[in-house]
N, C-alpha and C positions, 0 to 999 in steps of 0.2 A: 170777445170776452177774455181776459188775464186768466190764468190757471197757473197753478203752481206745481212745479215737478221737485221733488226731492232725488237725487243720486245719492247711492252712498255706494261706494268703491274701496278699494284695497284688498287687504291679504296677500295670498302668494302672488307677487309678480309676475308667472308666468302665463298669467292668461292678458297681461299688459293692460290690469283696472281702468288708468289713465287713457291709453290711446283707445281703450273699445267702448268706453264712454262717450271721449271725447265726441266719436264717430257719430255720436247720434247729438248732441248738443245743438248741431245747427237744422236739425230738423223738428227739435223740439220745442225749438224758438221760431220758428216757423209755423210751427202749428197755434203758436200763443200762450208755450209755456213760458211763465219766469223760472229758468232753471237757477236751484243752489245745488252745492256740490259740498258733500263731506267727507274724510276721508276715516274717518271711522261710525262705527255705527251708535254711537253714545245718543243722537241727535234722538233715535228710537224710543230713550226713557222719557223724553222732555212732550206731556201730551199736551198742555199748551203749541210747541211747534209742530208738533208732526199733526195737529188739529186744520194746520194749513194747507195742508197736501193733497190735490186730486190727486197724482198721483208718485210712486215711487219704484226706482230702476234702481237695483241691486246688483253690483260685481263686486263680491268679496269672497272668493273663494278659501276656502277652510276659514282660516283666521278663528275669532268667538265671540263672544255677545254674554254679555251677562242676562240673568233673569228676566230684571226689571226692564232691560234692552228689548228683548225678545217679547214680552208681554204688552212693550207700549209698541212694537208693527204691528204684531195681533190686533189689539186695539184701533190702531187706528184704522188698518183694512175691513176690520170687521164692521167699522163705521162710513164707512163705502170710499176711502182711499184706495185705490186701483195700485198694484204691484205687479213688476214685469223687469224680465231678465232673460239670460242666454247663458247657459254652458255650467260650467264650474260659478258662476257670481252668483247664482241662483237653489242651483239643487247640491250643490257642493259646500255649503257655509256652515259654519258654526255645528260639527260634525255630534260634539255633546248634548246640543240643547233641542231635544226630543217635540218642544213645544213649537220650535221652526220649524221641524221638517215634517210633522202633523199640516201647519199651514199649506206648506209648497205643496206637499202631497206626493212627493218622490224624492231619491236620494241618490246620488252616483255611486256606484259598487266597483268600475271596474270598466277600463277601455282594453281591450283586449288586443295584443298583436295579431297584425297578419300572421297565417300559419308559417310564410313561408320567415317571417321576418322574426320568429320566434327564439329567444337567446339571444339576440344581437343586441348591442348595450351602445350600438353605433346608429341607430334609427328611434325613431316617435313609433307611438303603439296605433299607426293609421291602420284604416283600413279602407278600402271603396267600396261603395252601399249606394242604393239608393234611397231619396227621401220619398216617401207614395202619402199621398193624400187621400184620407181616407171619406168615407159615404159623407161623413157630415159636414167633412171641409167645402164641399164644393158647392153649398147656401152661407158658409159663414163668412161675417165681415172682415173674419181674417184672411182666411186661405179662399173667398172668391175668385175662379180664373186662374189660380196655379197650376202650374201641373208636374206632375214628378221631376228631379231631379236627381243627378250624380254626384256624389262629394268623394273624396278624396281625404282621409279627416281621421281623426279621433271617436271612435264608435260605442257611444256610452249605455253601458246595460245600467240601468235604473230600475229600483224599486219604488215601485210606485201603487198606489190606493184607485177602490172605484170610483172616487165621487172628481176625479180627470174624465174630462172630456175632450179625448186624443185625435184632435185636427191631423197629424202626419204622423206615419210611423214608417220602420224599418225594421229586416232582418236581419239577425245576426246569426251567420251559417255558419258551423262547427266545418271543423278541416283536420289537419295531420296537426297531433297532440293536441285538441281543444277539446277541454274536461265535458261538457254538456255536450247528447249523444243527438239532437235536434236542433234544427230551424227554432229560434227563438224572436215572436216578434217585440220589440222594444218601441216605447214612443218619444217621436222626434218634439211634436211640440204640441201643447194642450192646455187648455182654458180649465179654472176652478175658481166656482163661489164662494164666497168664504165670508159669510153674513150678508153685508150690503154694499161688500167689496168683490171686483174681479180682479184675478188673477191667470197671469200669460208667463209663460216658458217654454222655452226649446233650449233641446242639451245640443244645438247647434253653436258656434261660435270661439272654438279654440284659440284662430288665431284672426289677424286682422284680413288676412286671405277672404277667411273663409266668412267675415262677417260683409264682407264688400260684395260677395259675389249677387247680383240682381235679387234670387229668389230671397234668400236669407233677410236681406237689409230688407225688403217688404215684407215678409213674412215679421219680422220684429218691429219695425215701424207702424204696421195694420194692430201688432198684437198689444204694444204700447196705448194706444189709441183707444183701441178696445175696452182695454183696460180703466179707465183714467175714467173718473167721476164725472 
């Protein structure tokens, strides 16, 4: 059976909307989506189209969305369109509009440097963590059969709400000059209802690295899936 995927990409280029999208296109079509691809998120007010969409994959980091933008995805997820994303394209967008990040359910605050790489204006704010799957990942259709992994990455503290239900998380250990005096756990990727729609993120995915590596493209492939009507 035909299903239809909506992409909507753009904003800051550096998370490379185009090539981390791209990445997943031949899998999407593989599964029997017809994918469209837009590069702004205007397509959101028109409920007539977005009334087409099992599902919708988001990278548009910061960039913004008008009202009427942000009220026709509500709508249409809340009418059981599935939404799913990775990294900044997800919990990083449209930073003003309060009625999005209600949806996602979390927001990026802040990837913090290695202690030791702290000042240097000549490195990325990585850090190495690993991903842990937690009690419930290991009956869900996402993260069945996973099991921990090591990144190398961009390590995102997120605010985020109870009604996540957090498949993988990590910690983020304080070191020499890092303001918070504790082990803080933060989550990697996690499932929310949101009417008669689901919804899938992981603040995994910075770079195309990191979107290739085995665990990751499964874990976003399963969560996409999931997702989708």
């Amino acid at each position: 059976m035909t299903r239809q995927c909506l992409i909507v990409r753009g904003g800051w280029p550096g998370h490379d909307p185009v090539g981390s999208t791209d990445l997943f296109v031949p899998w999407l079509e593989g599964q029997g989506f017809v994918v469209d691809i837009e590069d702004t998120p205007e397509v959101y007010a028109d409920a007539h189209a977005m009334a087409r969409y099992d599902l919708i994959v988001q990278s548009v980091t910061m960039g913004s969305a008008t009202v009427d933008e942000v009220a026709g995805l509500r709508a249409a997820v809340a009418a059981g369109a599935g939404f799913a994303g990775w990294h900044g394209g997800i919990i990083d967008s449209f930073r003003s509009a309060t009625d999005f990040l209600q949806l996602t359910g979390a927001q990026f605050a802040a990837h913090p440097h290695a202690p030791e790489d702290r000042g240097r204006g000549d490195v990325e704010a990585y850090r190495r963590y690993t991903v842990r799957f937690t009690d419930a990942a290991a009956s869900h259709p996402i993260t069945q059969g996973l099991t921990d992994f090591e990144v190398h990455t961009e390590q995102y503290w997120v605010l985020d709400d109870g009604l996540n239900d957090v498949l993988a998380d990590c910690e983020l250990i304080p070191g020499r000059g890092d303001e918070w005096a504790r082990t803080v756990t933060m989550p990697v990727a996690w499932t929310r209802q949101w009417g008669q729609g689901r919804i899938f993120a992981t603040t995994l995915g910075h770079t195309l690295d990191v979107l290739r590596l085995p665990q990751t493209t499964t874990l976003i492939e399963r969560g996409m899936a999931w997702a989708a009507r």
